[in-house]
ZAMARGU-4260 file (C-alpha; in steps of 0.2 Angstrom, whole numbers, plus 5000, padded with zeros to 4 digits):
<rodrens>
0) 5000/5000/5000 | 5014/5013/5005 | 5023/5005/4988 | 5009/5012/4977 | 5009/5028/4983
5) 5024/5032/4973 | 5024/5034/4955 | 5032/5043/4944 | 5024/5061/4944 | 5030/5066/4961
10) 5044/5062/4952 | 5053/5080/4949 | 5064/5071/4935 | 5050/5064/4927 | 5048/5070/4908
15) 5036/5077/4901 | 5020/5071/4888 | 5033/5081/4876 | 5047/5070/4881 | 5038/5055/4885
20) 5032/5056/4865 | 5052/5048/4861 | 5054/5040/4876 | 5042/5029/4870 | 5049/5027/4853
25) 5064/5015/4855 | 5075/5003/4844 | 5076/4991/4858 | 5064/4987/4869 | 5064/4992/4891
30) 5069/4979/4901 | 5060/4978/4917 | 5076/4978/4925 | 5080/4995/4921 | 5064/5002/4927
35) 5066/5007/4945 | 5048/5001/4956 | 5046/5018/4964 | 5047/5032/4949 | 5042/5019/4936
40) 5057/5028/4925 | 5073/5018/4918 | 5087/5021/4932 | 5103/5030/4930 | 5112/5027/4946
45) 5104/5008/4952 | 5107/5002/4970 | 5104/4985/4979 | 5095/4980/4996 | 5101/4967/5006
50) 5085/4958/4998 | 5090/4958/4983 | 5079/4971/4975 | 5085/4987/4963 | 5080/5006/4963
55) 5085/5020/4959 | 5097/5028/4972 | 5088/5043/4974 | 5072/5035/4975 | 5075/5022/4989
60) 5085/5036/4999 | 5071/5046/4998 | 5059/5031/5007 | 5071/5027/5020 | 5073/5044/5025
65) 5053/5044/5027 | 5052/5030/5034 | 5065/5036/5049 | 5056/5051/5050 | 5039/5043/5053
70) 5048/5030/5067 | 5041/5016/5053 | 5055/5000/5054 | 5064/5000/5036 | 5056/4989/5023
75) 5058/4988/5005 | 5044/4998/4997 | 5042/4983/4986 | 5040/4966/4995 | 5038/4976/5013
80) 5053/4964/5019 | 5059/4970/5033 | 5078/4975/5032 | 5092/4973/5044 | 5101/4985/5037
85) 5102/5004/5024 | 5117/5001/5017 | 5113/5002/4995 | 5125/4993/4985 | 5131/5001/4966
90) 5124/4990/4952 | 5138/4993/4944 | 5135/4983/4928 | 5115/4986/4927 | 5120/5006/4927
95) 5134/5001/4913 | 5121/4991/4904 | 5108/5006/4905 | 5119/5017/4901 | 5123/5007/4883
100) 5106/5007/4882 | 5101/5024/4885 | 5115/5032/4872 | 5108/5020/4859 | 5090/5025/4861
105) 5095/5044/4862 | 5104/5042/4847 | 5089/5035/4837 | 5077/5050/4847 | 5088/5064/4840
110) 5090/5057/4824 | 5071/5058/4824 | 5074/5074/4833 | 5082/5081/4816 | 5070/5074/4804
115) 5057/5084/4814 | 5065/5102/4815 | 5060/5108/4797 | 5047/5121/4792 | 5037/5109/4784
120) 5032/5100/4800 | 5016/5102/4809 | 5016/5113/4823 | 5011/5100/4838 | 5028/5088/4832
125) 5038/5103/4830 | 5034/5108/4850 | 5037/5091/4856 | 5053/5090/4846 | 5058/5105/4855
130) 5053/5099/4872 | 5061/5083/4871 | 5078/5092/4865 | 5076/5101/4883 | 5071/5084/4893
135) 5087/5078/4889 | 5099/5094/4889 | 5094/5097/4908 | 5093/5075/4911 | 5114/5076/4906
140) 5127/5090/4901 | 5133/5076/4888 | 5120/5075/4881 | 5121/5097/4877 | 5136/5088/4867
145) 5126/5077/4860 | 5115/5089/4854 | 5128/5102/4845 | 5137/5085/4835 | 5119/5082/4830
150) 5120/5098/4822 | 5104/5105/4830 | 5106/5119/4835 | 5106/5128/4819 | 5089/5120/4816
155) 5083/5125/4830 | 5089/5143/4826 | 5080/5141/4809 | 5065/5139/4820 | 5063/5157/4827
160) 5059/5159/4807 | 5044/5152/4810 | 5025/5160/4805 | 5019/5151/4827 | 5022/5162/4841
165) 5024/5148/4849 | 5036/5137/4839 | 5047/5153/4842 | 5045/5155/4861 | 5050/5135/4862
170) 5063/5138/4852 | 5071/5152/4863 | 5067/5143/4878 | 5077/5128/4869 | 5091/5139/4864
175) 5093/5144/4882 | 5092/5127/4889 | 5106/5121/4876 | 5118/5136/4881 | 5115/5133/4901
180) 5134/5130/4908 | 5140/5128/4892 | 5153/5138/4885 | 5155/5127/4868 | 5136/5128/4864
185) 5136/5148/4866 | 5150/5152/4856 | 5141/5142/4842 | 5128/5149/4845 | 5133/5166/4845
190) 5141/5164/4825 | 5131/5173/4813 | 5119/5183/4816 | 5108/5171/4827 | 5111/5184/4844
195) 5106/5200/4831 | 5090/5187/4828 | 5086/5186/4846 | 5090/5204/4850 | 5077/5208/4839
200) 5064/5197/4849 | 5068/5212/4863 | 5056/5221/4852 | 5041/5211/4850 | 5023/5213/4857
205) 5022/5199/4864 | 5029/5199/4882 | 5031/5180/4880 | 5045/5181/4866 | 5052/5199/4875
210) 5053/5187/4890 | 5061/5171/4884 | 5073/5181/4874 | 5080/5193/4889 | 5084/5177/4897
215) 5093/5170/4885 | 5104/5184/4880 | 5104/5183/4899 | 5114/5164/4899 | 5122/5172/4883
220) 5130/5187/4894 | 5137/5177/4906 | 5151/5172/4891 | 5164/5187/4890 | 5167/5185/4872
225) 5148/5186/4870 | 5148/5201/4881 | 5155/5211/4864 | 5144/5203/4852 | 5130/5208/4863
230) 5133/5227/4863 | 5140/5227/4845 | 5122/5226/4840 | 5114/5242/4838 | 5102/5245/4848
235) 5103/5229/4861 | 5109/5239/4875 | 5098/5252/4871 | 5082/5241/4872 | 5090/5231/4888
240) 5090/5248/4897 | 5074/5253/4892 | 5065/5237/4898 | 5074/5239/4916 | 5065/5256/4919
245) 5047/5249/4911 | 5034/5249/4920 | 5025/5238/4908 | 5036/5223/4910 | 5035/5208/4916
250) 5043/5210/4935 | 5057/5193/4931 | 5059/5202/4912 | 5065/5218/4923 | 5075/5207/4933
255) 5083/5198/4920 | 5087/5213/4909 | 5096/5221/4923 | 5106/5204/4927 | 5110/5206/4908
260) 5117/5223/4907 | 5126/5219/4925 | 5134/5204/4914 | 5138/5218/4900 | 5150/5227/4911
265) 5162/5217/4907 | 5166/5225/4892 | 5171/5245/4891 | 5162/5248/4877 | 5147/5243/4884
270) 5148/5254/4899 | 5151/5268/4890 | 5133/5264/4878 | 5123/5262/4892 | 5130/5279/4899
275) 5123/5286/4883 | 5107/5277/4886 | 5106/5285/4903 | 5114/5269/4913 | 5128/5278/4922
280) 5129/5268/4937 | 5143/5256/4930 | 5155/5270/4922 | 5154/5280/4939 | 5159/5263/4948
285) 5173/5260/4939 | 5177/5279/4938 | 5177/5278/4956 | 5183/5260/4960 | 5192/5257/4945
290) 5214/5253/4943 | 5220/5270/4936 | 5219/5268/4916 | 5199/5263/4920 | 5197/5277/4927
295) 5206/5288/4914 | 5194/5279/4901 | 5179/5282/4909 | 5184/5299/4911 | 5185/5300/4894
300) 5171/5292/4890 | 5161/5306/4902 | 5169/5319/4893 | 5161/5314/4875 | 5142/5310/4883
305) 5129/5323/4880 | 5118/5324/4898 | 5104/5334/4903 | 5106/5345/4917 | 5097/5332/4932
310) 5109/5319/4926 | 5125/5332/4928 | 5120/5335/4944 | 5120/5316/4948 | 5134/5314/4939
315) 5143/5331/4950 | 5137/5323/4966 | 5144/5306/4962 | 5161/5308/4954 | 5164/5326/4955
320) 5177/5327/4969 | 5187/5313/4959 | 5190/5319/4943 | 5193/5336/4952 | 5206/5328/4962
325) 5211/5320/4945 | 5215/5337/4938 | 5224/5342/4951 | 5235/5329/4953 | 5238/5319/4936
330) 5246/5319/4919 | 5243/5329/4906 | 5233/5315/4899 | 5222/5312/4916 | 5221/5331/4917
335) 5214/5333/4899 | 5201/5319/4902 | 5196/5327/4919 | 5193/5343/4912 | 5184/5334/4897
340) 5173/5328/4909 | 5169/5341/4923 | 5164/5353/4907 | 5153/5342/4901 | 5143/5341/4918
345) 5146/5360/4924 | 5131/5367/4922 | 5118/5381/4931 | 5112/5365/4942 | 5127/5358/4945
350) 5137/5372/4950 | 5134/5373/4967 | 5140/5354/4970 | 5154/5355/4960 | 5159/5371/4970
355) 5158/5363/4986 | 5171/5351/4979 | 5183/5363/4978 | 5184/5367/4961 | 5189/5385/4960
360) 5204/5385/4965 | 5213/5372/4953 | 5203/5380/4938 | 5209/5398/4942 | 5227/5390/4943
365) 5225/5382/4927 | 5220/5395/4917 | 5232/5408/4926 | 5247/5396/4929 | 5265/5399/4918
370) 5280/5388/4914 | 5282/5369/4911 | 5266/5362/4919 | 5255/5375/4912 | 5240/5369/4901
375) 5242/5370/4882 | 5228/5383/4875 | 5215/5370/4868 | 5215/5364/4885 | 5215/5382/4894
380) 5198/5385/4883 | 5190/5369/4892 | 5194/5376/4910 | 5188/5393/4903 | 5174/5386/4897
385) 5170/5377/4914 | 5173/5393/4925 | 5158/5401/4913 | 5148/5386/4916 | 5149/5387/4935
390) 5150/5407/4936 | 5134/5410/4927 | 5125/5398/4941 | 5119/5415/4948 | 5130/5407/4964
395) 5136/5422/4978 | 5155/5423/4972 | 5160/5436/4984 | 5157/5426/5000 | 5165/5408/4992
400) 5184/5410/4995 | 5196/5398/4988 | 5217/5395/4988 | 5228/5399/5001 | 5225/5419/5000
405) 5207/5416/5002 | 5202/5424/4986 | 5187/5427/4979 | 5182/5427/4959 | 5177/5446/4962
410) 5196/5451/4973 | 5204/5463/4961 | 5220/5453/4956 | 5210/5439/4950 | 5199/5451/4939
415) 5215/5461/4934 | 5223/5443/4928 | 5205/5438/4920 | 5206/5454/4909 | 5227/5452/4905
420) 5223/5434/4899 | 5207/5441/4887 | 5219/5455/4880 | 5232/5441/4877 | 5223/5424/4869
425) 5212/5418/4856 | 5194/5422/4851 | 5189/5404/4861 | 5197/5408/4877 | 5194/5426/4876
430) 5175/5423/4872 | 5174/5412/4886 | 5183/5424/4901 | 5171/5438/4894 | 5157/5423/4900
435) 5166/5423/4916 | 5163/5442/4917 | 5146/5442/4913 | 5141/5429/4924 | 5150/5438/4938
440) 5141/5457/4934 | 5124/5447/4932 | 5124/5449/4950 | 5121/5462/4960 | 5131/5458/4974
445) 5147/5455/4964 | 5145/5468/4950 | 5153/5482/4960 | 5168/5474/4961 | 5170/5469/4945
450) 5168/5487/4939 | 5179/5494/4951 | 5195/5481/4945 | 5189/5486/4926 | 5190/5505/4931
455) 5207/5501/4941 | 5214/5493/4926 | 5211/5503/4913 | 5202/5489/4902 | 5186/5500/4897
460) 5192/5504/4878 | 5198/5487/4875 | 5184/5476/4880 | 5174/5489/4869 | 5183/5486/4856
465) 5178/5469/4856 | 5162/5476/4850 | 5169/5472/4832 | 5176/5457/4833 | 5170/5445/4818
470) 5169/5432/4828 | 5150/5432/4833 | 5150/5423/4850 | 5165/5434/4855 | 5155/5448/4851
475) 5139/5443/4859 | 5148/5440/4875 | 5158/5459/4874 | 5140/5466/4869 | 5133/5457/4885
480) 5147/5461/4896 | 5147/5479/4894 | 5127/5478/4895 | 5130/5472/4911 | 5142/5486/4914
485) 5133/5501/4907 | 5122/5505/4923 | 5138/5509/4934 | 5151/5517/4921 | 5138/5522/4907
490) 5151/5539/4906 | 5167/5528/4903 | 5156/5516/4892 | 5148/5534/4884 | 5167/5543/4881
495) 5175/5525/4876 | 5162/5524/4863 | 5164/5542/4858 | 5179/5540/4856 | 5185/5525/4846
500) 5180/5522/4828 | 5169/5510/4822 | 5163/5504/4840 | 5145/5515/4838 | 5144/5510/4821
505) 5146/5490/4826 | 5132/5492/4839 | 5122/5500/4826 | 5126/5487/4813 | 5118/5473/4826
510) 5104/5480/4828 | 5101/5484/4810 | 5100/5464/4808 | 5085/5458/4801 | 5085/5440/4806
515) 5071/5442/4822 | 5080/5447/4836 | 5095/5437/4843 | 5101/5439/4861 | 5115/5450/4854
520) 5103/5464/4846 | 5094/5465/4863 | 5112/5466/4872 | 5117/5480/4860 | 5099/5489/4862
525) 5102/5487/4883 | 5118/5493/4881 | 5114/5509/4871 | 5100/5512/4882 | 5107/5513/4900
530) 5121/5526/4892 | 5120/5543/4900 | 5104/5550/4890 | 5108/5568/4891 | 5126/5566/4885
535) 5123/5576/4869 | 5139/5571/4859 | 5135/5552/4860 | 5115/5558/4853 | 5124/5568/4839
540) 5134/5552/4835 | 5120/5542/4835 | 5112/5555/4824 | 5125/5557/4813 | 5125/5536/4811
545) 5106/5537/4809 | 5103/5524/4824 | 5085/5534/4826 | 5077/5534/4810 | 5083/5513/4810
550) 5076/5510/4829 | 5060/5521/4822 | 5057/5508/4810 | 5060/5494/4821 | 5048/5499/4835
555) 5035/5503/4821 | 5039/5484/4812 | 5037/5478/4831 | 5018/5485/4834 | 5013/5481/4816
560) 5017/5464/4820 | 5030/5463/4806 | 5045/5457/4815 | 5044/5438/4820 | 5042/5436/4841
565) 5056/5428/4852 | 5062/5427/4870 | 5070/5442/4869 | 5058/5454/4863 | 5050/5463/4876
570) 5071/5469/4881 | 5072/5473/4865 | 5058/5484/4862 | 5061/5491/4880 | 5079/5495/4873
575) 5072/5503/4859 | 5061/5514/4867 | 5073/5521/4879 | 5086/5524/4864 | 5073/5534/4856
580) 5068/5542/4873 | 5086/5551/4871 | 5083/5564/4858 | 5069/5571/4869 | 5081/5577/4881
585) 5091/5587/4869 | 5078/5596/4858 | 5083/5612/4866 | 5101/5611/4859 | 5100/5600/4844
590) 5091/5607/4832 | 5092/5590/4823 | 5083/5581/4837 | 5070/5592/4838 | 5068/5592/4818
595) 5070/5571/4819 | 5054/5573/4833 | 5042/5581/4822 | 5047/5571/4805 | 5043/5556/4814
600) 5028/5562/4824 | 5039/5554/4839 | 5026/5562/4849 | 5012/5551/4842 | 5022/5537/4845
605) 5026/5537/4862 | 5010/5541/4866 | 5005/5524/4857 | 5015/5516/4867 | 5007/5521/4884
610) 4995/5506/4880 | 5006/5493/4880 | 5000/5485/4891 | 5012/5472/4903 | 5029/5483/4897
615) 5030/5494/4913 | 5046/5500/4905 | 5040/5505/4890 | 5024/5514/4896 | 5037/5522/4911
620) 5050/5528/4897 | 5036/5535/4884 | 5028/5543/4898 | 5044/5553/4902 | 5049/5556/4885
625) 5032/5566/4882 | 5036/5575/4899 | 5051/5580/4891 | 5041/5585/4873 | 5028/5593/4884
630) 5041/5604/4894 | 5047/5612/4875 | 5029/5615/4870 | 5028/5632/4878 | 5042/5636/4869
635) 5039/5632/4852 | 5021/5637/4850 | 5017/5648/4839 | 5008/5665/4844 | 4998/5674/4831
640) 5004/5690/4823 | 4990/5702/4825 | 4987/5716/4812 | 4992/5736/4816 | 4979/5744/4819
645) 4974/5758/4808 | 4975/5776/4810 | 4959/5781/4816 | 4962/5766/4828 | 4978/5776/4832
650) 4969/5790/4835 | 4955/5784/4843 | 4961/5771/4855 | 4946/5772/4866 | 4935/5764/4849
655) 4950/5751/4845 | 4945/5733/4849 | 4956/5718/4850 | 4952/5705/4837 | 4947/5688/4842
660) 4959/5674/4835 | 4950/5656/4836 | 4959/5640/4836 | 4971/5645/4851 | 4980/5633/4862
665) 4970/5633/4879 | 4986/5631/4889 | 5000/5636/4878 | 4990/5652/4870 | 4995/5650/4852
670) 4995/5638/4838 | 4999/5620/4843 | 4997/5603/4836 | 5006/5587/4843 | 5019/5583/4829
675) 5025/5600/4829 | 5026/5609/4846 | 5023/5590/4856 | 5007/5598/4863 | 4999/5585/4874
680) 4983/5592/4877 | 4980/5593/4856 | 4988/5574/4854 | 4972/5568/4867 | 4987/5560/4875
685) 4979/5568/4893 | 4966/5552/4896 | 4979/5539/4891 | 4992/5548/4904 | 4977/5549/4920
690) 4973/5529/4917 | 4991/5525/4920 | 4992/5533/4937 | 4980/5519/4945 | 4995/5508/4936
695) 5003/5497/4951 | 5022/5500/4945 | 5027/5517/4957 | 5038/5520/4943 | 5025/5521/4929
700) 5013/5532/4939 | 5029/5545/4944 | 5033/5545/4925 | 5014/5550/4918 | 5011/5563/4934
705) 5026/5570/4930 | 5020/5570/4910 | 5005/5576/4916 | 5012/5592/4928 | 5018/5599/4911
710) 4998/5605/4910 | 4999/5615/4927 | 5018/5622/4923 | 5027/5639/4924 | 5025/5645/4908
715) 5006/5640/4904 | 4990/5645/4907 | 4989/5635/4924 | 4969/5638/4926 | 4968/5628/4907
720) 4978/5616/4915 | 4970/5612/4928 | 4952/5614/4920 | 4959/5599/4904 | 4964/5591/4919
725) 4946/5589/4927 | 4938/5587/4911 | 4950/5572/4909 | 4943/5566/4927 | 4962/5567/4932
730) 4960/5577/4948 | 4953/5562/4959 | 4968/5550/4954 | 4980/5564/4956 | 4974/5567/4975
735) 4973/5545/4977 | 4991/5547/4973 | 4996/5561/4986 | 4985/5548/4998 | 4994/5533/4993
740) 5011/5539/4997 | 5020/5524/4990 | 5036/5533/4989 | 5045/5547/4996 | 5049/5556/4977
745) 5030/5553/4970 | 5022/5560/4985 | 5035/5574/4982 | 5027/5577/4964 | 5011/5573/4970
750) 5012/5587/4983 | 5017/5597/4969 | 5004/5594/4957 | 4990/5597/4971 | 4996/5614/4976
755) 4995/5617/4959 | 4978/5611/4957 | 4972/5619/4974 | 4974/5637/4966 | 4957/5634/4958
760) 4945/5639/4970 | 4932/5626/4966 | 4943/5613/4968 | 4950/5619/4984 | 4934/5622/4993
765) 4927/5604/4989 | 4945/5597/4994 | 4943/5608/5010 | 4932/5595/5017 | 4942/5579/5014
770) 4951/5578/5028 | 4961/5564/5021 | 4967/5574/5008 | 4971/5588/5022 | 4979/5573/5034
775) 4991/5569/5020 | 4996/5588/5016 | 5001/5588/5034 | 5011/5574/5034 | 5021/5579/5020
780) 5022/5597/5027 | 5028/5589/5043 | 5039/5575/5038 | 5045/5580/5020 | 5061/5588/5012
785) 5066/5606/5012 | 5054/5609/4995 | 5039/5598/4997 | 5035/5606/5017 | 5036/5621/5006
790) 5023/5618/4992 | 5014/5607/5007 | 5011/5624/5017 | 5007/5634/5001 | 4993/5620/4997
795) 4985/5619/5017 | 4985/5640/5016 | 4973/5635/4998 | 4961/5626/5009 | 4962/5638/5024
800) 4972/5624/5035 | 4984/5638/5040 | 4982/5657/5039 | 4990/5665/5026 | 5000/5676/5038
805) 5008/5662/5046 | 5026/5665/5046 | 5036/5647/5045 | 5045/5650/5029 | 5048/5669/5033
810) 5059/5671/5018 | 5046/5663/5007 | 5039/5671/4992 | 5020/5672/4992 | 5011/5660/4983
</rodrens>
């Protein structure tokens, strides 16, 4: 009874219904001998009880284990004898025998095997054929030789040809059975272009072929030689990598695609294609772990990959204080590929780790050292190129010291030296320091500095002579530098420019471009705006170059639509305008600006732009410029030549009446019209001016009250003035802007423009009863400057909030 509980299916060796299909085919007949009475299989290691009987040794070890376990006594499972004794005998010439038997039968089986494999066999036979070649690759590794001198194994590549998905996933799962732990199979396997075959199964639909091909170009990879052939197929490592980062896969195809690529380290040429493929973890390993001429490799190797900016980071964080060190301390050959590599992940991200690692110092020796272990000048361009790299991070640079003297980028010897080596190098290092530069004045913290070593050594004309090199990133970077700089030298940049030839002319030129607008045209247009606007001998120049009538047509070009949009159009056009701005300020002495305003109607077009709505700077600088045509209106309107009167007028004065000229200016008294005396009241620029003092930029508001207090000037017929002023509804917001006080120079103007506004009777008796209005005069009588606690007291006397006799300013003049 316990006998018959065994039988061959708890068997784990038993074969399968595909196996058992040959087993079953044989050219002699089983003997009963070789069957063993437990697993009902043919024996291949028979042992003998004391009684005589035979099993297979596994089998009977198995049963007296059991029995031992359950305190039963030992009998054989067939007779239930009971036995005196365990020891198992080797039936030496039955295994022998077997064995003869077994190769013979095998034989005949794969010879069958071979008539079966052919694409004109049906499917089923073709699967069992398959199966059967597995059964007896895993029952013996002879047989895995038996199979190859068979010459299967190219017919059982043949069958990955085949039209069945599942003839194909049998066949790869063959394949890899075949190979297991066998060095000769996988080489033969690997001739042709079987492995390019089953690398192209990695990109099938059907998980089941994706998965049987991963693991066996997973027992594939664990062949050196095969490592090579592997990764010498486009695309295999590629795919591998993409699988491992899947989240559609398979979790054991993930697994085994990772084991794969771990298998293809091996090779260095497959480290660095999986860093190309975003698998860096192996070449930093061996970058960090690696014997010295591995490391210089993968140095290299880093130095050719193209990364984005979270995998430079990584990459900085990882490995940056090695190949620092390795630049420090190596050969020219481990500097070179050091430097190769720390420029290829110095970046805005990346700049902060790789300062922490000490970088500054060895650069700045690099690129400033002399004699024999200097660097040659291709690789003084790489370091040059990385101290741009980390420099335009935007990082504080004045509080990060570095090398013995505790330096910073900013300390004047180190600027001086930046500045000697761009006078004395080639464009690409040259173009590269100026990077440094401007990274270093893009901050406000360090920009002072900068300028003060610039103004200390002299360099002004130089670096704007740059501004005509042919070389167009060399000149970009000169045009952005001295951008940068304009703000706090504009008078050097102003006389420097004045002063050479062909500088003004080259800005000019850029700007002139019509290809969009580049980064450079918007650095010229900044540059030439933040130049001292009132310094009349650079507007003549720039008259004489005709920079106006060309920025004219590029601001009109701009609101028609015409010029094509980029990411630096609203600093161009805020350039432009300000350029234009400039001749406004010399009207009055320049009798071609003035003569350039009214050909162009300029008036009319700042005006235009006050509705730009979203460009503060442009509705701030159009604002002023009309402030500044509004101040020369007085001056160039016209006043009507009246006729002499007659002689009987003459005589008899007391009869003599005045004639009545129509058509008069309200506040100027004479002829005005806006593109020739700039008059804002007849340009209907007065409405567009009062909606911008609600405007939430301080600065805009201050520029269009100040435009607007041109109405209620010295000069003009203030009582017009003010009278255009409420019929524009601009009273109201011009009090909301005393009430505000938001700053201390708009409340000044604002005090200004009431006390002007207060000299109407009407509008001072209803202002009489605000006391907010009164609160704020107060304060700003109180608590302002010298001037504004003047024109405060003069505004409270208006509203009767002090007597007129009151004697605080006793040297004033009266109101």
């Amino acid at each position: 009874m316990m006998a018959s509980s065994w039988d061959g299916s708890n068997d784990p060796g038993s074969q399968s219904d595909d196996s058992f299909h040959f087993d079953r085919l044989h050219i002699e007949p089983i003997y009963d001998a070789f069957v063993c009475p437990l697993t009902k299989q043919v024996m291949r290691d028979p042992v003998t009880l004391e009684n005589g009987q035979t099993f297979e040794r596994e089998a009977i070890e198995k049963w007296f284990k059991e029995c031992k376990e359950s305190g039963r006594q030992l009998v054989c499972p067939l007779t239930l004898q009971e036995l005196k004794s365990a020891e198992l005998n080797p039936s030496m010439a039955l295994r022998n025998t077997i064995e003869e038997w077994t190769a013979r039968n095998e034989a005949a089986q794969l010879d069958m095997a071979r008539r079966s494999l052919n694409m004109g066999s049906p499917e089923n036979d073709t699967l069992h054929t398959l199966k059967y070649i597995q059964h007896i690759c895993r029952r013996s590794r002879s047989n895995k030789h038996n199979v190859r001198s068979a010459g299967l194994i190219p017919m059982i590549v043949d069958m990955l040809k085949s039209s069945s998905r599942k003839i194909r996933c049998r066949a790869l799962e063959t394949l890899r059975v075949v190979v297991e732990e066998d060095d000769e199979n996988k080489e033969l396997l690997a001739e042709g272009d079987t492995v390019r075959t089953v690398v192209k199964f990695l990109s099938h639909e059907l998980s089941k072929e994706r998965e049987e091909a991963v693991s066996l170009l997973y027992e594939l990879s664990k062949s050196e030689t095969l490592c090579e052939k592997i990764g010498s197929i486009n695309g295999a490592i590629l795919i591998l990598v993409g699988m491992t980062s899947s989240n559609s896969e398979d979790l054991s195809t993930v697994e085994k695609a990772d084991k794969t690529l771990e298998n293809l380290e091996k090779c260095e040429n497959n480290v660095r294609q999986m860093a190309e493929n975003g698998r860096l973890k192996p070449l930093l390993t061996q970058l960090l772990e690696g014997p010295p001429e591995t490391k210089l490799s993968m140095a290299g190797f880093l130095g050719e990959l193209v990364l984005n900016n979270d995998v430079k980071v990584h990459v900085a964080r990882t490995a940056g204080s090695s190949l620092i060190n390795i630049m420090k301390s190596g050969n020219m050959q481990s500097r070179e590929a050091a430097l190769k590599a720390l420029n290829q992940i110095s970046c805005e991200p990346s700049a902060k780790v790789l300062i922490e690692a000490g970088i500054l110092s060895p650069l700045v020796n690099d690129l400033f050292a002399v004699g024999p272990n200097q660097l040659p000048t291709r690789l003084k361009e790489v370091a040059a190129t990385i101290l741009a790299n980390v420099v335009n991070s935007g990082e504080d640079f004045d509080s990060i010291p570095f090398g013995p003297g505790h330096q910073t980028l900013v300390s004047e010897d180190i600027v001086h030296n930046l500045l000697h080596l761009i006078s004395n190098t080639g464009p690409a290092i040259e173009c590269k320091l100026l990077q440094v530069l401007v990274g270093l004045t893009n901050s406000p913290t360090t920009v002072l500095s900068v300028v003060s070593a610039i103004k200390s050594s002299g360099a002004t004309i130089s670096l704007v002579q740059f501004i005509e090199a042919p070389q167009k990133d060399l000149r970009v970077a000169s045009i952005r530098l001295l951008r940068n700089l304009s703000p706090h030298m504009g008078q050097e940049l102003a006389d420097a420019l004045r002063g050479s030839v062909g500088q003004l002319s080259g800005l000019v030129k850029v700007i002139s471009e019509s290809t969009g607008i580049t980064e450079e045209q918007a650095a010229a247009v900044g540059l030439l705006a933040d130049l001292p606007e009132r310094d009349l001998g650079l507007t003549r120049q720039l008259l004489d170059e005709g920079a106006f009538q060309l920025v004219i047509s590029r601001v009109i070009a701009i609101r028609k639509g015409e010029i094509r949009s980029s990411r630096f159009m609203t600093p161009f056009l805020e350039g432009l305008v300000k350029i234009l701005a400039r001749v406004t300020y010399v009207i009055d002495q320049e009798p071609e600006a003035l003569a350039l305003c009214r050909d162009h109607n300029l008036a009319a077009l700042f005006i235009e732009m006050l509705q730009t709505n979203g460009l503060d700077n442009v509705q701030m600088v159009s604002a002023t410029a009309l402030e500044n045509l509004s101040q020369e209106s007085k001056n160039l309107t016209k006043l009507p030549d009246l006729p002499p009167p007659g002689v009987c007028a003459s005589i008899f004065t007391c009869c003599y009446t005045q004639p009545v000229i129509t058509g008069l200016c309200r506040i100027h008294r004479g002829l005005c019209s806006l593109k020739e005396t700039f008059c804002l009241f007849e340009g209907q620029a007065v409405l567009k001016l009062v909606a911008l003092l609600d405007h939430t930029n301080v600065n805009v508001v201050e520029a269009a009250l100040a435009a607007l207090s041109t109405l209620i000037d010295d000069g003009v017929d203030i009582e017009q003035g003010v009278q255009v002023l409420l019929d524009a509804e601009g009273v109201r917001p011009i009090l909301d802007v005393l009430l505000e006080k938001r700053t201390e120079n708009l409340r000044r103007r604002a005090v200004w423009a009431v006390e002007r506004l207060l000299r109407t009777e009407d509008i001072a008796y209803e202002v009489s009863g605000d006391q907010n209005v009164s609160t704020a005069l107060v304060d700003a009588f109180q608590h302002g400057d010298y001037r504004t606690r003047q024109i405060a007291e003069r505004a409270l006397k208006h509203v009767d909030k002090i007597p007129n006799f009151s004697g605080i300013f006793p040297n004033m003049g009266g109101a």
